[in-house]
C-alpha positions as CSV (number, residue, x, y, z in Angstrom):
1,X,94.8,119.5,119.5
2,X,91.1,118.3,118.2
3,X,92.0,114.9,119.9
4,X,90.8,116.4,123.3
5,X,86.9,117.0,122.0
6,X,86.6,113.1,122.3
7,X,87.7,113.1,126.3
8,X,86.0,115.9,127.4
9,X,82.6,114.8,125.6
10,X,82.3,112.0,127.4
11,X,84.0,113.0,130.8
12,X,81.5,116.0,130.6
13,X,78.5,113.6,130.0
14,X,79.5,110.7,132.9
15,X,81.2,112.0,135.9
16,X,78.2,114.5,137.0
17,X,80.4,117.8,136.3
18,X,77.9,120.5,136.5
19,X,77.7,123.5,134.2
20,X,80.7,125.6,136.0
21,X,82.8,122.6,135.3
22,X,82.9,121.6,139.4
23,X,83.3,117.8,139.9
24,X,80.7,115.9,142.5
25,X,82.2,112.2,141.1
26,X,84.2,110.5,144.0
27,X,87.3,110.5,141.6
28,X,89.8,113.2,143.4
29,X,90.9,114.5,139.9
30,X,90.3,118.1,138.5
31,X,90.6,117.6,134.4
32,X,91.8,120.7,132.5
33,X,92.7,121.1,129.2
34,X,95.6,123.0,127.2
35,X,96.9,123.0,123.6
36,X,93.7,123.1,121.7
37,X,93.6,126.7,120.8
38,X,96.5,129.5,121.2
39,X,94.9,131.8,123.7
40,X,97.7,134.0,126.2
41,X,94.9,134.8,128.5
42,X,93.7,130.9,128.7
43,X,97.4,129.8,129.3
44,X,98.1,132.8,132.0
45,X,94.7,131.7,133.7
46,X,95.9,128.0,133.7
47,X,99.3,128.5,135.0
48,X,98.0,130.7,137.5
49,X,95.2,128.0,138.7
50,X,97.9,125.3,138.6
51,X,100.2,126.2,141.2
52,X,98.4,125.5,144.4
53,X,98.0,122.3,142.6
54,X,99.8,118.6,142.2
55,X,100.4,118.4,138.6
56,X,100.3,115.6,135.9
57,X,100.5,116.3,132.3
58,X,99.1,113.7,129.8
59,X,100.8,114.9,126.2
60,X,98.9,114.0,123.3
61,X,100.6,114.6,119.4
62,X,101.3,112.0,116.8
63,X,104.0,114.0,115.6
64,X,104.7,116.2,118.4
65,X,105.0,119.0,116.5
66,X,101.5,120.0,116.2
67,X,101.6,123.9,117.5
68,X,99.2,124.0,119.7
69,X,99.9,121.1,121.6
70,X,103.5,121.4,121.5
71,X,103.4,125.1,122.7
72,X,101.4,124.3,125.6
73,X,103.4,121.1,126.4
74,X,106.7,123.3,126.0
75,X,105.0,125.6,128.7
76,X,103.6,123.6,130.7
77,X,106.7,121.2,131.2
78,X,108.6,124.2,132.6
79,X,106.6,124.6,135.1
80,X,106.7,121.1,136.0
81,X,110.4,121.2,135.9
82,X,110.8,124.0,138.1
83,X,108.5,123.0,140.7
84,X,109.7,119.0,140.7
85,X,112.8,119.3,139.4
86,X,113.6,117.2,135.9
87,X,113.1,114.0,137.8
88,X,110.1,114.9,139.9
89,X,108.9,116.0,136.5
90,X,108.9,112.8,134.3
91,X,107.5,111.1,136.5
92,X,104.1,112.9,136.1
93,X,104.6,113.5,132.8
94,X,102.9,110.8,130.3
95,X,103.3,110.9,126.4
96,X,100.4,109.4,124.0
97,X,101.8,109.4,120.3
98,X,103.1,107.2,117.7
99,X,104.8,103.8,118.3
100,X,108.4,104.8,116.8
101,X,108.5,108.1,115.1
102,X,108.3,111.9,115.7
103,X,109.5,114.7,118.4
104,X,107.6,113.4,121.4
105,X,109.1,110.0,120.9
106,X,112.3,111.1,120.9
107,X,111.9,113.0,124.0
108,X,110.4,110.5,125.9
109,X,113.2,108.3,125.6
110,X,115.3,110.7,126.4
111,X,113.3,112.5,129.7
112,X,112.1,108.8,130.9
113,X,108.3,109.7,130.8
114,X,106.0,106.8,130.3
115,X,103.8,106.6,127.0
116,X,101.3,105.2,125.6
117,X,100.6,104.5,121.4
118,X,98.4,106.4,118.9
119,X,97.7,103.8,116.7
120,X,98.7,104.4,112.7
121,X,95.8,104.2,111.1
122,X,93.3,106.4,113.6
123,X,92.9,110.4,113.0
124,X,92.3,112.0,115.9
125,X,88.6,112.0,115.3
126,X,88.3,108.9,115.9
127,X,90.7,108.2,118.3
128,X,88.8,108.5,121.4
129,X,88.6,104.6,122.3
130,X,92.1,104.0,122.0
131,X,94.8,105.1,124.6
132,X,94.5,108.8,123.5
133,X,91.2,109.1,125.5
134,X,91.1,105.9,127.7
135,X,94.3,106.7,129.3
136,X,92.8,110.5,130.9
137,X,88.8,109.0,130.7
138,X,90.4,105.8,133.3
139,X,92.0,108.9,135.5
140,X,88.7,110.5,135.4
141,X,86.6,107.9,136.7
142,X,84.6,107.2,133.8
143,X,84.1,103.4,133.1
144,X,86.3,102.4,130.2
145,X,85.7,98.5,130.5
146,X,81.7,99.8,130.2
147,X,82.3,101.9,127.5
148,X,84.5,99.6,125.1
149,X,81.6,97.0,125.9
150,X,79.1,99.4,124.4
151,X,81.0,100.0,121.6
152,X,81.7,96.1,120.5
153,X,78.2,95.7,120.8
154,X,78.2,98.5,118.8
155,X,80.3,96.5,116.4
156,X,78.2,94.0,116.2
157,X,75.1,95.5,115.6
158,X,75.8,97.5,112.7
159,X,77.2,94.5,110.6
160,X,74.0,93.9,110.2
161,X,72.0,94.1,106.6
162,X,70.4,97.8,105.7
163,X,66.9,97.1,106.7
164,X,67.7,96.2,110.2
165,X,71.1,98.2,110.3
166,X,70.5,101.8,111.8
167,X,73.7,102.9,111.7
168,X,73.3,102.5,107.8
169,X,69.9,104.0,107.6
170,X,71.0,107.4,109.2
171,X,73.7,107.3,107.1
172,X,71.3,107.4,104.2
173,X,68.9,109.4,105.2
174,X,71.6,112.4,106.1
175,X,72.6,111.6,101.9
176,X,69.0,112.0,101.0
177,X,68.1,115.1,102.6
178,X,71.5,116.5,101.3
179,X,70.7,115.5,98.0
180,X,67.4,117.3,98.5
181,X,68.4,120.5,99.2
182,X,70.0,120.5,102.7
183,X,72.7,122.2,103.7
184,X,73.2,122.1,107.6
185,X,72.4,119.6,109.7
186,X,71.8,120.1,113.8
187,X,72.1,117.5,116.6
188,X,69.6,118.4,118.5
189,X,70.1,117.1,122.6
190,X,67.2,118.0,125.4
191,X,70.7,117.4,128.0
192,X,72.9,120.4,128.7
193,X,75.8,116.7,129.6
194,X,75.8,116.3,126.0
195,X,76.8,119.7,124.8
196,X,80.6,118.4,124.5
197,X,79.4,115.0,122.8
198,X,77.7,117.2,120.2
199,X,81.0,119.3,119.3
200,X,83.0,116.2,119.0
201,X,80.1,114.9,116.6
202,X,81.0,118.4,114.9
203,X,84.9,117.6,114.5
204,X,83.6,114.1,113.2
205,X,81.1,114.9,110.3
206,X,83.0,118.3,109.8
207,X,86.6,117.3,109.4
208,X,85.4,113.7,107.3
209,X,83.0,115.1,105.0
210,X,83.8,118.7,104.3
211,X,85.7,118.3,101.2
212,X,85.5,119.0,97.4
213,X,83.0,121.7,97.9
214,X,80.8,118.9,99.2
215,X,79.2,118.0,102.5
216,X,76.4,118.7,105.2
217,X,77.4,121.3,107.7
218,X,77.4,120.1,111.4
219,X,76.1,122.3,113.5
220,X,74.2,121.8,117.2
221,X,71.8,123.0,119.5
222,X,71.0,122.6,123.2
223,X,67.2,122.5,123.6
224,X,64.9,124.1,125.0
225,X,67.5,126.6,126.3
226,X,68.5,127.2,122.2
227,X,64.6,127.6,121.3
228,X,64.5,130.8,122.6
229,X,67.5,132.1,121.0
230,X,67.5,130.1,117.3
231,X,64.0,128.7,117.7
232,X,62.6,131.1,115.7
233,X,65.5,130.6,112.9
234,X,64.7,127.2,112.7
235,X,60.6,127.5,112.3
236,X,60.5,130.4,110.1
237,X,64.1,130.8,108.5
238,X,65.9,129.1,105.0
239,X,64.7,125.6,104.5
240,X,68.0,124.8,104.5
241,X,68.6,122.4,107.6
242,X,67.2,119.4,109.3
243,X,67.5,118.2,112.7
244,X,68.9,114.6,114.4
245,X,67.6,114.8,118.5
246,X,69.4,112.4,120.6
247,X,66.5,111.3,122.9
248,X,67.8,109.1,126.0
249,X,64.9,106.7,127.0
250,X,65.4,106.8,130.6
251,X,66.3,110.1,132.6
252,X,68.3,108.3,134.9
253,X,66.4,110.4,137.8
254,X,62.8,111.9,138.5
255,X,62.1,115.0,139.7
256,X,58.7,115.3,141.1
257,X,56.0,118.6,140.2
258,X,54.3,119.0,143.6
259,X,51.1,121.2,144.3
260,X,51.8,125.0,145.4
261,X,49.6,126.3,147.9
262,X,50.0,129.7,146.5
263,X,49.5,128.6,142.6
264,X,51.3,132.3,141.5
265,X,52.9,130.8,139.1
266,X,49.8,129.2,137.4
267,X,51.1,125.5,137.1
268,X,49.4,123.4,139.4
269,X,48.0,121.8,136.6
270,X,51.4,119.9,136.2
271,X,51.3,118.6,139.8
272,X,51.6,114.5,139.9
273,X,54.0,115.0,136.6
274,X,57.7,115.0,137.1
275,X,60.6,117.5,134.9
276,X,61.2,114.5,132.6
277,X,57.6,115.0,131.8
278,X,58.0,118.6,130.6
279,X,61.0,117.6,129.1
280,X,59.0,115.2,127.0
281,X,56.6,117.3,126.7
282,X,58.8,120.1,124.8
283,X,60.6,117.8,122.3
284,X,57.4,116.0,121.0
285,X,56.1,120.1,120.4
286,X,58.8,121.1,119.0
287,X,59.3,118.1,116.6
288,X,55.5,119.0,115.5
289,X,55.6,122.3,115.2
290,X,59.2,121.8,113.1
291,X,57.8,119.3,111.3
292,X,54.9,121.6,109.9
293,X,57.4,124.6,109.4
294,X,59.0,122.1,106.8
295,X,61.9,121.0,109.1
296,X,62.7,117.6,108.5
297,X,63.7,115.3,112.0
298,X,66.0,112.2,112.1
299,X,65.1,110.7,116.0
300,X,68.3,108.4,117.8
301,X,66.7,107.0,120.7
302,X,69.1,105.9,122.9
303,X,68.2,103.7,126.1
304,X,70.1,105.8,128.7
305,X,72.8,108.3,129.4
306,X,75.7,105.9,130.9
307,X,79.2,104.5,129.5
308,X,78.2,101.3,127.7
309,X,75.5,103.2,125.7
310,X,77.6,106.1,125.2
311,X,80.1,104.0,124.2
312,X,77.5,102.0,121.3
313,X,77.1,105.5,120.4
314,X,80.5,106.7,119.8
315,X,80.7,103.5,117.4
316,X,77.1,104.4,115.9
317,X,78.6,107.9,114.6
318,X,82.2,107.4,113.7
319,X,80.8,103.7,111.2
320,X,78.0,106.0,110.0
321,X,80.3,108.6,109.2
322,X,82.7,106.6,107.2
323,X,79.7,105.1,105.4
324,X,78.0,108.6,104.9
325,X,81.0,110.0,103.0
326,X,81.9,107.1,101.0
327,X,78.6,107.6,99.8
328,X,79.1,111.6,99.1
329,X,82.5,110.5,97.4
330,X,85.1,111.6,99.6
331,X,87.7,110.0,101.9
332,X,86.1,110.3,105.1
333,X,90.0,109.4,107.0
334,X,91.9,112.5,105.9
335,X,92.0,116.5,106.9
336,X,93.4,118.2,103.8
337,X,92.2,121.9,104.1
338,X,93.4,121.4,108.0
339,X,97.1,121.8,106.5
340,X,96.6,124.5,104.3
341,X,95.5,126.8,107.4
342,X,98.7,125.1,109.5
343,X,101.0,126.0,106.1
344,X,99.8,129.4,106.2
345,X,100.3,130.3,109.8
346,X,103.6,128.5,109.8
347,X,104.9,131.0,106.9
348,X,104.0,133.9,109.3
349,X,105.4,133.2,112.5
350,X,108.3,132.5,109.7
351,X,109.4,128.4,109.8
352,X,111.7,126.9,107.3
């Protein structure tokens, strides 16, 4: 289900998987995902892919009976089961949901498979630093101990009073451009590793604030590679959104511009300068440039791309969340429209 967006955020961002989704980390594990949508072409793909492979499913469902999840669980155990046998299969089977209650508890007890706890008072959303994303984030080879540090220093940092508490001033800032007319906000990155991190910041703002007929709409964009396909929108269009750009501090690596004999290109100028330059170079002209076309820009500087500071991150945007819809009025810890759509689709495929 939407618990996955968490994992695969950060696994995307810290374990060098390059855009075709190929692993370089050192961590012998291919990561794929099932039961977050209801595709037959996705689930014939993945069963096909699977079966020159060793298999381990990691289950995750509060109640179990979520139907996406459950579907692709139901599948996917089958195959297990077959190929292992019912013994073979438990043991690479592991269940993450709650303590004592639902479906999945009930089979794990009865199958033997190990689990692990979705605590009881954490949504999905906001579940990724408990077991449901530390147990496959661990298996991935991403640096949980690094990443919890981040976000207790997180916790620590934003107890602190408004005027030195940035989690609090984003929080109001995103109110007082709402306030003012706003309607869509865009996390903006200048990384194509962050491009999960911003749809799980989607799921987060989206599913806690959109309620009431109230809210900011999250939406995001990959720059520069987006400015030549919504640039335009954004410069000239509605006056209706404002950007938030994630800028990490430190690269991580530089890329050297070297002289070209040849010059056919026409940018020799930029020899001596590295890629991280250009980089800069675009988002400081494209802040100015949005800035005079009346596009407001909230800045997040963030040291450097690595678990602890993702980690201060994570805890940056799920407090400033819960603060941000407090202040809009709603309860920024519940999903209601989610059920109507699940109460509608369950009356089709014809449930009691």
């Amino acid at each position: 289900g939407g618990s996955y967006l968490g994992t695969k955020a950060l696994v995307h961002s810290l374990t060098s998987r390059f855009v075709s989704g190929q692993s370089t980390s050192t961590v012998e594990v291919e990561m794929l995902y099932a039961g977050n949508q209801l595709s037959s072409e996705y689930m014939k793909i993945l069963l096909t892919l699977i079966k020159e492979k060793s298999v381990y499913i990691n289950v995750i469902s509060k109640s179990g009976t979520t139907l996406e999840p459950a579907l692709a669980f139901r599948l996917l155990r089958e195959t297990l089961e077959e190929r292992y046998g019912p013994d073979g299969a438990a043991e690479r089977i592991f269940v993450t949901t709650d303590k004592e209650h639902g479906a999945l508890v009930k089979l794990a007890k009865e199958k033997n498979y190990e689990t692990f706890v979705v605590p009881d008072d954490i949504g999905g959303r906001y579940s990724v630093l408990s077991a449901v994303g530390l147990l496959p984030l661990a298996v991935s080879g991403v640096d949980i101990d690094a990443l919890m540090d981040g976000a207790r220093s997180g916790r620590d940092l934003y107890k602190a009073p408004y005027s030195d508490n940035p989690c609090y001033q984003y929080a109001a800032l995103r109110q007082a451009l709402y306030e003012d007319g706003k309607k869509i906000e865009v996390l903006v990155s200048y990384e194509p590793a962050m491009q999960y991190f911003a749809q799980w910041w989607q799921q987060l703002f989206g599913e806690s604030e959109g309620k009431q007929s109230k809210g900011l709409y999250p939406s995001a964009m990959q720059f520069t590679t987006d400015l030549h396909s919504l640039g335009q929108y954004v410069q000239d269009g509605e006056k209706i959104l404002f950007e938030t750009v994630v800028d990490f501090t430190d690269p991580g690596c530089e890329i050297p511009i070297k002289k070209d004999a040849e010059n056919y290109d026409g940018l020799n100028y930029l020899a001596g300068k590295t890629l991280h330059d250009a980089n800069v170079a675009a988002r400081k002209g494209t802040r100015a440039a949005h800035l005079d076309g009346g596009v407001p820009q909230i800045e997040l500087a963030v040291p450097q791309k690595d678990a602890f500071y993702l980690g201060q991150l994570l805890y940056f945007f799920e407090k400033s969340c819960a603060v941000s819809a407090y202040t809009l009025g709603v309860n920024p810890f519940d999903q209601p429209g989610v059920e109507a759509y699940k109460d509608e689709m369950f009356r089709l495929l014809g449930k009691q």
